[in-house]
C-alpha positions, 0 to 999 in steps of 0.5 A: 479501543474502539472498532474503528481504530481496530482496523486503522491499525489492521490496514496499517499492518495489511499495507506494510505486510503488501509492500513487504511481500511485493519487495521480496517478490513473492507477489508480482506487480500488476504491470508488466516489468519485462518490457520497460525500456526505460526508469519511468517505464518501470515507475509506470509499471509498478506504480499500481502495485505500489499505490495500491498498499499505500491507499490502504495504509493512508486509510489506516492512518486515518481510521487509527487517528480518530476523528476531527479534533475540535 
């Protein structure tokens, strides 16, 4: 197994592990929640929070898959 899938499938688990620990509330979303009025007023609140683990889970995935197949 090479380095580079090493980490591919440490960023896998470092994304997964965020958004567990952001949908058990043990880290809070970057925005502020308390004063959305309404849905999309939340979706923006926490899409940084949310975005943020799904790039580093994407990267992984990348990293994990390899290179070009020719």
């Amino acid at each position: 197994m090479t380095p580079r899938k090493i980490i591919g499938y440490a960023l896998i688990a470092l994304g997964f592990l965020l958004i567990i620990l952001l949908g058990y509330g043990v880290i809070e979303p970057f925005g502020d929640v308390s004063e959305a009025r309404d849905m999309g007023g939340v979706l923006t609140a926490i899409a940084p929070s949310l975005l943020i683990p799904l790039a580093i889970f994407i990267v992984g995935v990348a990293l994990a898959r390899g290179g070009r197949r020719r």
